[in-house]
N, C-alpha and C positions, 0 to 999 in steps of 0.2 A: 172598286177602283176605277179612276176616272182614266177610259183609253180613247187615244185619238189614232186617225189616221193621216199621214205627213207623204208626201213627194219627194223630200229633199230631206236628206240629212246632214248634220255636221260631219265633218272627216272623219274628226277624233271619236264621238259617238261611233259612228258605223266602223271604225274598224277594233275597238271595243267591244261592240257585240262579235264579232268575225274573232277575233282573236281567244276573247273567255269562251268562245261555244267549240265543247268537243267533236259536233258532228258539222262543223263547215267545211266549206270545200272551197275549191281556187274561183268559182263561178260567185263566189261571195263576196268578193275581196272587190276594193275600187280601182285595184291595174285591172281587171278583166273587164270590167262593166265600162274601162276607157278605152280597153283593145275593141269592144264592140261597138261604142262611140265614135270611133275611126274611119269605121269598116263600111265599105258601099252596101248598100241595103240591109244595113243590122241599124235598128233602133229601140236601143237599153231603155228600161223607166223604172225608175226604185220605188217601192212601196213600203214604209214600214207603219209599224202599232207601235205607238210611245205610251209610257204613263205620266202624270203629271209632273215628275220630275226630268222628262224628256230619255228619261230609261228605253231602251231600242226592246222591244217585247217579241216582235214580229217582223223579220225581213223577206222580202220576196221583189226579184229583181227581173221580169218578164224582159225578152229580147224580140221584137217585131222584128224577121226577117221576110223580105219581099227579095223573088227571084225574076221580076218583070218590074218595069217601070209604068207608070202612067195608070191608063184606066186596066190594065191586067194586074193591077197592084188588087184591086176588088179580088180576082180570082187567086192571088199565089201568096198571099201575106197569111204569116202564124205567126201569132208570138209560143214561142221560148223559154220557161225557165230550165236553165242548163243544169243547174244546180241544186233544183227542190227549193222549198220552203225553206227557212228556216228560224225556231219559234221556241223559246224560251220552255223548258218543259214542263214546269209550274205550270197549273192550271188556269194562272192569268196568262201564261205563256198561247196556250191552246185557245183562249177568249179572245187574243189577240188575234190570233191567226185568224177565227170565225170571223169575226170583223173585217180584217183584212181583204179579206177573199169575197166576202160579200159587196163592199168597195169597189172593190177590183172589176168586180162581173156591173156590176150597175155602173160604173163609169165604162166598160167596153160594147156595152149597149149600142149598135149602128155603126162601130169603129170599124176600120177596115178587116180585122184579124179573123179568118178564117173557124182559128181555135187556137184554145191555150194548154200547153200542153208543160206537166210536171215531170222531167227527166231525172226521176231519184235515183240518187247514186249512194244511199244509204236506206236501212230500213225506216219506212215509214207508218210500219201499222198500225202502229199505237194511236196514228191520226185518221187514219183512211177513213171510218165512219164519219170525222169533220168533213176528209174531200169530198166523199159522197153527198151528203146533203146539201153541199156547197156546188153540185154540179161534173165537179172533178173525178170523172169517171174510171175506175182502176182499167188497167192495161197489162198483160201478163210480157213481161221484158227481161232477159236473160244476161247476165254479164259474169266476166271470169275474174277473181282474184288472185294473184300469185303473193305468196307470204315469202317477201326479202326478208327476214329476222330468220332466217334459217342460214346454218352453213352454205356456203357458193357449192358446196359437195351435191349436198343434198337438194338443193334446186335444181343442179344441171341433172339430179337421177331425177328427179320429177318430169323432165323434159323426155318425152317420148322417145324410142330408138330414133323412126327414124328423121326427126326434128334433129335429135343430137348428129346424126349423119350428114344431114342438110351442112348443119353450122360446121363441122370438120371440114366438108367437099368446099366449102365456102373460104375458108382459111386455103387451102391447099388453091385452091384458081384464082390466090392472090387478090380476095374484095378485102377492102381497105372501108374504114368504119372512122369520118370525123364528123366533129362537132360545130355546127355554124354555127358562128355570133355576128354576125352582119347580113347587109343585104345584098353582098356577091353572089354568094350563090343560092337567092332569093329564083331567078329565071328558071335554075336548073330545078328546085325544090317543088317551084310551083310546076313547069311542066312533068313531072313526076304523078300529081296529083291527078292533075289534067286527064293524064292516062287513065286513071286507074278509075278516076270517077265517069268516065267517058263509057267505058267500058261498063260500068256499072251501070249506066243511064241514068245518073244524077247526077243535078247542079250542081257544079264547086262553087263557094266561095269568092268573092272577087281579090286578088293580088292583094288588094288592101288589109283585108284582115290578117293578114299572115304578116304585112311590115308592120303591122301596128304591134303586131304579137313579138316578131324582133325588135323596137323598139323600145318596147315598155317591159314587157317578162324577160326576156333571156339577161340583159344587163344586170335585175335584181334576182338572177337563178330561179327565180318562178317559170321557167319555162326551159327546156333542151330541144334544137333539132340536131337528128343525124342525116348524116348524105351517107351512102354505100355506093363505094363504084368499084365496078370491074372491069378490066383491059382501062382503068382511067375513066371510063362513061360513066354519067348518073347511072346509078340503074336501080338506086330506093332509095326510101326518106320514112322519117318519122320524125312525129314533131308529140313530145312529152309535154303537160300541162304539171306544174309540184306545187303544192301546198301540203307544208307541213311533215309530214313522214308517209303520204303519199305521191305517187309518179300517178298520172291519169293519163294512157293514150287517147290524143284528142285525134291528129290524122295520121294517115299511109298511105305512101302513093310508088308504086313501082310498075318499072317498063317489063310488062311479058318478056318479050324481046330476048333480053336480057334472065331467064327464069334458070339458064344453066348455072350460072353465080348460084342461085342459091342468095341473093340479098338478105330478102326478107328475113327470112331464119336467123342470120347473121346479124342483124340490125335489131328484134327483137332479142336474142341473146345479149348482143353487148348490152344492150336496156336494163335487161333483168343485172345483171354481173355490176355495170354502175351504180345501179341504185343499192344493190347488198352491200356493195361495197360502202358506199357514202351515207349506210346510216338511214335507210330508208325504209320503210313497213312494209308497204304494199306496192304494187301495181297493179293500177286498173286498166282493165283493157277498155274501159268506156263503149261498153255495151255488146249484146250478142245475139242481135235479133228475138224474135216471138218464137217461143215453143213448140207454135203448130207448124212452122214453115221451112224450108228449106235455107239455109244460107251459108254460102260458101267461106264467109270472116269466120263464123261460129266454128268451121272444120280448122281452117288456120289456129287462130284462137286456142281451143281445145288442147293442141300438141307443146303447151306450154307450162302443164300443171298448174293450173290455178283453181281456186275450189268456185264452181260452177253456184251462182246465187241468182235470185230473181226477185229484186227489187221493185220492178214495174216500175208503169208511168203511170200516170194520172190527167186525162184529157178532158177540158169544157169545151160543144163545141159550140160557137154564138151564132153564126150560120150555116144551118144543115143544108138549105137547100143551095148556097154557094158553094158549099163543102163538095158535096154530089157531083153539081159539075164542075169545080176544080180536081175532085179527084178522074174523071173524064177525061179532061182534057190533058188530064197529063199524062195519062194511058196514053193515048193518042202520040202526044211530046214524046213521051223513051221509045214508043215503037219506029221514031223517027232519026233518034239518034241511030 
């Protein structure tokens, strides 16, 4: 079979493949690849493997993000794919992908990007020995699933004691749980996040990808944020990513401050309860740290019932020895936050 490798594809094509393929996700689709087209320092590039009748074989949508401008763009830029591969499962489907990837890697030859890194959010073993000899080194990565196809009974008993305590105390001191569709309460959303990643000692995002994300996903329901406030104050947010009869937590951002509300609890519960309700499969929490490491989202996370899987990533890096000391230098950077 005669396969090529293309930069650009038709509309209708690419959302053709995205729509007949069972294992895509919202990072597939062309509102996300334009929310990241928007966004200060996100730069989307589409890849796919066509066959001679311009049949989509192979998609893979890498996202360069730079957290510094100028010549420190050398040291902090990665590309991203958010979403994994995605590759027809046919065995031209998988010749596609090799091709693909080998492309991929011989044109980012001397490019800025640090390393490319495959964030699957579905199982990908069947492929892994293609990632491997293509570079794409496995990565052991933990994430929770909660099954909304069950009764709202029998989720909120999956919900830990004292999760389900949180969200009652929550109700009772009066936090209130709505849904933004605009950019009003964009300021309060974002400094929410601010918090939370401040505190964390990672970059946010710049303001833009999140209007980008209100302007293009929430109108077409591919997207929900919530605000929780208590005594009236922000005091949490979550911002839900949907495709399909999945919810994907993309962020979270809440004020310590404010930790007697009890938000958070409250804001994932309504999450789960909307989405049962509206007919929805899954919620992904979009990931739950490495295995070997401590992390404190994973303890959160956990009190939700959702079944505990580990998809991993898959990482090429194209500069080790800029890798080395960007990872240096940003030790240095959170010990300063």
């Amino acid at each position: 079979m005669n396969i090529s490798v293309v930069r650009t594809l038709p509309d209708a094509a690419w959302r053709r493949f995205v729509d007949e393929h069972p294992a895509s996700n919202i990072f597939h689709t062309p509102e996300m690849f334009e929310v990241f087209r928007r966004a200060k320092g996100y730069d989307p590039e589409l890849w796919a493997s066509v066959d001679g009748d311009c049949r989509v074989l192979a998609l893979f949508l890498p996202v360069r993000v730079s957290v510094q401008d100028g010549l420190l763009s050398y040291l902090t830029t990665r590309a991203v794919s958010y979403g994994s591969v995605l590759y027809d499962p046919a065995p031209d489907g998988q010749a596609a992908l090799e091709l693909l990837l080998r492309s991929y890697r011989a044109h980012s030859f001397g490019r800025p990007a640090l390393f490319t890194e495959l964030r699957h959010v579905a199982d990908h073993s069947t492929v892994r020995p293609l990632l491997d000899r293509n570079g794409f080194c496995h990565e052991e990565h933990l994430n929770y699933l909660v099954d909304l196809e069950r009764p709202l009974e029998q989720i909120w008993e999956g919900v830990v004691k004292p999760a389900r305590k949180a969200v009652e105390r929550s109700r009772k001191r009066g936090v209130t749980v709505e849904e933004v569709h605009d950019a009003t309460c964009l300021p309060a959303v974002y400094d929410l996040l601010k918090l939370t990643f401040s505190h964390a000692q990672v970059p946010l995002a710049d303001p833009s990808l999140f209007q980008a994300a209100l302007d293009i996903l929430v109108p077409k329901g591919m997207a929900q944020v919530l605000l929780a406030r208590g005594d009236d104050t922000p005091a949490a947010t979550t911002i839900s990513l949907i495709h399909r009869d999945t919810m994907f937590c993309w962020y979270i951002g809440f004020d310590k401050e404010l930790h007697a509300f009890y938000p958070n609890d409250a804001l994932i519960w309504a999450t789960l309860e909307w989405g049962a309700q509206h007919g929805y499969r899954c919620y992904d929490f979009g990931g739950a740290g490495t295995p070997d490491k401590p992390y404190g989202p994973r303890e959160f996370k956990a009190k939700f019932g959702g079944q505990l899987v580990n998809y991993g990533r898959a990482v090429c890096v194209h500069r080790p020895v800029a890798l080395a000391m960007s990872r240096a230098g940003y030790a240095v950077y959170r010990k300063r936050l």
